[in-house]
C-alpha positions as CSV (number, residue, x, y, z in Angstrom):
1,X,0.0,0.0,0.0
2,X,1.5,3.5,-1.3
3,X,2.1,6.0,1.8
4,X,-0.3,8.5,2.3
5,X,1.4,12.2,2.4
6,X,0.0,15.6,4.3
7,X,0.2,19.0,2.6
8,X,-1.7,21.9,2.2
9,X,-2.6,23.1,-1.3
10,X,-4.6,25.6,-3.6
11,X,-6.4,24.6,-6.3
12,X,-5.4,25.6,-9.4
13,X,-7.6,24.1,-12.3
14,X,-10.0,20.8,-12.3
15,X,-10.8,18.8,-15.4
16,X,-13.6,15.6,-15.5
17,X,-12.2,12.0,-15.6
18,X,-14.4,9.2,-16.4
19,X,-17.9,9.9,-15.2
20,X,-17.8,10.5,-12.0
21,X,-14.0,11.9,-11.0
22,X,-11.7,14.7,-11.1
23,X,-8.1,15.6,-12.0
24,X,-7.2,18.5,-9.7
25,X,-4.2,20.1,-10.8
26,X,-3.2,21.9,-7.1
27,X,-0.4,23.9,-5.8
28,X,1.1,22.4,-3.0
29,X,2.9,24.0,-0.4
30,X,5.2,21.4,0.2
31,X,6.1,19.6,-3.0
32,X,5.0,22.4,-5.6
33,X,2.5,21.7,-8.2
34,X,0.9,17.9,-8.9
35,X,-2.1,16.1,-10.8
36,X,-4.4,14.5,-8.3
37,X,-7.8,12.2,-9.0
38,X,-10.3,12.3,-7.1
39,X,-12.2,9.0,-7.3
40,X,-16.5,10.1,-7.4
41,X,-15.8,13.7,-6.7
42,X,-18.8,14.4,-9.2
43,X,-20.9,12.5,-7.3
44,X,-23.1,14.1,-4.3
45,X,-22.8,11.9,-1.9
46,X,-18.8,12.0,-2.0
47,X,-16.2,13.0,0.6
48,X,-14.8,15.6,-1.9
49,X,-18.3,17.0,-3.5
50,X,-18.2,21.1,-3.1
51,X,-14.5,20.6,-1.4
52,X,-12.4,20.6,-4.5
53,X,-13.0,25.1,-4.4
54,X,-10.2,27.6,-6.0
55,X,-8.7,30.3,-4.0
56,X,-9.1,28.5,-0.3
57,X,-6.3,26.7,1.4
58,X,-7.1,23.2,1.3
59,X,-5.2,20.2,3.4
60,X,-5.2,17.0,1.8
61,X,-4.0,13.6,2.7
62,X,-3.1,11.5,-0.9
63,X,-1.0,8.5,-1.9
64,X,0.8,6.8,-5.2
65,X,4.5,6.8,-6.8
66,X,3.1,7.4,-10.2
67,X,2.9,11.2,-11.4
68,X,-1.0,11.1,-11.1
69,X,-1.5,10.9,-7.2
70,X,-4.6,9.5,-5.4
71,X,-6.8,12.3,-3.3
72,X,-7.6,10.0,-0.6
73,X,-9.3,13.3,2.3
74,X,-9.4,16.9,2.2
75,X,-10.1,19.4,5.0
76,X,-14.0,19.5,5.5
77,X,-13.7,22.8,7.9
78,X,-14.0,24.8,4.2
79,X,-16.1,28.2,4.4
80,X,-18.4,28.6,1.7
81,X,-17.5,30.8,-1.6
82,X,-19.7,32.7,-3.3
83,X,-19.7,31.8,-6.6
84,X,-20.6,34.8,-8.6
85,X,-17.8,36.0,-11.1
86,X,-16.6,38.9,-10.4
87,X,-13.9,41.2,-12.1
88,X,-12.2,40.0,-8.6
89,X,-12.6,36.3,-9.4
90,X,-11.6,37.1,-12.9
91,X,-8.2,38.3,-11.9
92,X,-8.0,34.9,-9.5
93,X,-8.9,32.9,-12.7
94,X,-5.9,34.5,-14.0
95,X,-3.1,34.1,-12.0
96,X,-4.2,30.3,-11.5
97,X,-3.9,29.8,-15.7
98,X,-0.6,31.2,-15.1
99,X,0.4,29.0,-12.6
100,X,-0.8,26.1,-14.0
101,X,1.6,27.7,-17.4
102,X,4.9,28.3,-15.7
103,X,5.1,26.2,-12.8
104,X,7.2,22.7,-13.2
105,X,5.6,19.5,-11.5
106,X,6.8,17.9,-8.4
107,X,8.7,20.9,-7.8
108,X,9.4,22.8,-4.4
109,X,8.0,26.3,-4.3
110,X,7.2,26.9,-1.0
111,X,8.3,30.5,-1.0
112,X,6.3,31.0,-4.1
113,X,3.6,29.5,-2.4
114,X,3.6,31.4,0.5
115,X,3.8,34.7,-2.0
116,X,0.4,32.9,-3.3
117,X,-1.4,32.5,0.2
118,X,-0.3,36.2,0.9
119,X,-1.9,37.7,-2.5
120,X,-5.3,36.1,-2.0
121,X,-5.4,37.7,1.6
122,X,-4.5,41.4,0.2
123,X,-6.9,40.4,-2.9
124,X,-9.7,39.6,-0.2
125,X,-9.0,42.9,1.7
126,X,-9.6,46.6,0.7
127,X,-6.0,46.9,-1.2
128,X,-5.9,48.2,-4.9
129,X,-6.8,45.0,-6.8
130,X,-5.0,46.0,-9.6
131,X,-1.4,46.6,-7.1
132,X,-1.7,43.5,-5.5
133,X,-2.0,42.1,-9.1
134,X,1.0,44.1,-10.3
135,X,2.9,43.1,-7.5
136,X,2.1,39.6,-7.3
137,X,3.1,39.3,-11.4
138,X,6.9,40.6,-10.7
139,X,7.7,39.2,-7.7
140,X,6.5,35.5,-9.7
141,X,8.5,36.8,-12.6
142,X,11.2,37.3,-10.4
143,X,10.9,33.7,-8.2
144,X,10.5,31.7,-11.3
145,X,14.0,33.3,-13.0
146,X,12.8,35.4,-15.0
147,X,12.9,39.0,-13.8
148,X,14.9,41.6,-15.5
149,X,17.6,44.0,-14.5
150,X,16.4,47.2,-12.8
151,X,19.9,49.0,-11.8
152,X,21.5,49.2,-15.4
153,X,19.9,50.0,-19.0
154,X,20.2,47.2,-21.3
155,X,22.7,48.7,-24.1
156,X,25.4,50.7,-22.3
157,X,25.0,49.4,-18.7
158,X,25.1,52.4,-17.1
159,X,23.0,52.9,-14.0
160,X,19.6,53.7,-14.4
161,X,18.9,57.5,-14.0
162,X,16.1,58.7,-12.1
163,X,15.5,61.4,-14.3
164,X,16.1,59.8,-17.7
165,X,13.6,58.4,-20.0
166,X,14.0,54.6,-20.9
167,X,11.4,51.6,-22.5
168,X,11.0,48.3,-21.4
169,X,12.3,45.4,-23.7
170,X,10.9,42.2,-22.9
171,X,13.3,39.1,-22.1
172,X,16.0,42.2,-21.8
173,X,15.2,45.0,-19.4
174,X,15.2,48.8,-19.8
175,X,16.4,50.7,-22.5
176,X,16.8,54.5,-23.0
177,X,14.9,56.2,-25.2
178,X,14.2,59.9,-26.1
179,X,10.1,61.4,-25.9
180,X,9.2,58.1,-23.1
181,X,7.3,59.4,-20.8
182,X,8.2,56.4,-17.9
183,X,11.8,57.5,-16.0
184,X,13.9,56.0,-14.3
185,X,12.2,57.1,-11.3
186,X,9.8,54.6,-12.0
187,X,12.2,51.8,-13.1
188,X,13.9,52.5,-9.0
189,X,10.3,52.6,-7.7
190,X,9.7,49.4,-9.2
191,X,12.7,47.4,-8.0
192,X,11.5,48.6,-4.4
193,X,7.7,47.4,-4.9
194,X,6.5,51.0,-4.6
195,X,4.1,50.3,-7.1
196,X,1.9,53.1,-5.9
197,X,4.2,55.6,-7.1
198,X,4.2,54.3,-11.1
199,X,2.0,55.3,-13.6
200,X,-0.7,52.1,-13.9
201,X,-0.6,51.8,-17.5
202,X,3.4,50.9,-17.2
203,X,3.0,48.7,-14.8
204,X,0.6,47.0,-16.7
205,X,2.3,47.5,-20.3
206,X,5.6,45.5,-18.3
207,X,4.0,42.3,-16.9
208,X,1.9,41.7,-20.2
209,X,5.2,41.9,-22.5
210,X,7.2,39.9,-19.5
211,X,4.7,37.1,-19.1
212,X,3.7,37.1,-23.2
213,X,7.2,36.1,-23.5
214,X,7.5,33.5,-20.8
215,X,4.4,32.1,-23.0
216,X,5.8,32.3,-25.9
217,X,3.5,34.7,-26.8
218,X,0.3,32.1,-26.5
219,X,-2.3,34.2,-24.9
220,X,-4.3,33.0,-22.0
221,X,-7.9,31.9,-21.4
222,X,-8.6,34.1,-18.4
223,X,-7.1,37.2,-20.6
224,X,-9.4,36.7,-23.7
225,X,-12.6,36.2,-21.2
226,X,-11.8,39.3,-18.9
227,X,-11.3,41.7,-22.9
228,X,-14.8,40.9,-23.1
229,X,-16.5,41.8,-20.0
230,X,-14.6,44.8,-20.1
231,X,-16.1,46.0,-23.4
């Protein structure tokens, strides 16, 4: 008999199996991101019925060797979510595609996870959604190897200028450029997570060309759905 293992875990996206089951694909904080079925999870009399819930920390006992793990209990002390979608939920939606893009399997992330655990809390309080998104986005960029330089621009290597004007390149960094109306001041304020002081639309203009190229420029579910509601 396989060995049964403890960890908590977020989900990140659930697909049918079969009839009645589920393939969870969750977040663990302890051994980073795994497949898990869930034998009759469809079904209403099941142990896992209305359990298996994004965005809520979920503890989990589970066993196997193979790549596909068993779910075998989950915590049933889960408050209830509302299940209207929001432009909130939306955003949630998101960064769960994009974990469920960049992260490797059976990998340890437990600072990235605890970076996760962390956003949903400022997400569920009365911080700028849009921020804690921003913020959230670079400091994954950054955890998963692929940040960028923010104390020298990318042609000369000279350190950035708080009063100069520069551009961001993806997969390169910052580059300076004449007419830009984004400074160096902003580039610094970045690097320090003092988002509040950049202009939105940079902030926003940098993750999308960051991410799109970690991608390879495959656009995301959660991004096409969100365009439309927003029209």
């Amino acid at each position: 008999m396989s060995q049964s293992n403890i960890d908590d875990c977020f989900l990140l996206h659930q697909r049918s199996y079969g009839e009645t089951s589920l393939i969870a694909d969750v977040f663990t904080k302890h051994n980073g991101k795994m497949s898990l079925i869930a034998k009759g999870a469809k079904k209403p009399k099941s142990k896992f019925f209305g359990y298996l819930v994004p965005f809520h920390k979920l503890h989990i006992t589970y066993s196997g060797r193979s790549e596909l793990k068993t779910l075998t209990s989950i915590d049933r002390n889960l408050a209830s979510s509302g299940s209207t979608m929001t432009k909130t939920s939306y955003s949630l939606l998101y960064i769960n595609e994009l974990l469920t893009r960049l992260l490797p399997k059976d990998a340890k992330q437990e600072d990235l996870f605890l970076l996760y655990e962390g956003f949903l809390e400022k997400v569920s309080s009365d911080s700028d959604l849009e921020i804690t998104l921003r913020g959230f986005e670079l400091d994954l960029l950054d955890m998963l190897g692929y940040g960028f330089d923010y104390n020298t621009d990318i042609d000369n290597n000279q350190e950035i200028d708080a009063h100069s004007s520069y551009v961001f390149v993806a997969e390169k960094g910052f580059r300076k450029m004449e007419d830009s109306n984004f400074y160096g001041r902003d580039i610094i304020n970045i690097k320090n997570r003092n988002l509040e002081e950049v202009p939105k639309k940079y902030l926003k203009e940098i993750t999308i060309k960051a991410i799109s190229s970690c991608l390879d420029g495959r656009d995301l579910a959660s991004r096409k759905i969100f365009k439309k509601i927003n029209k």
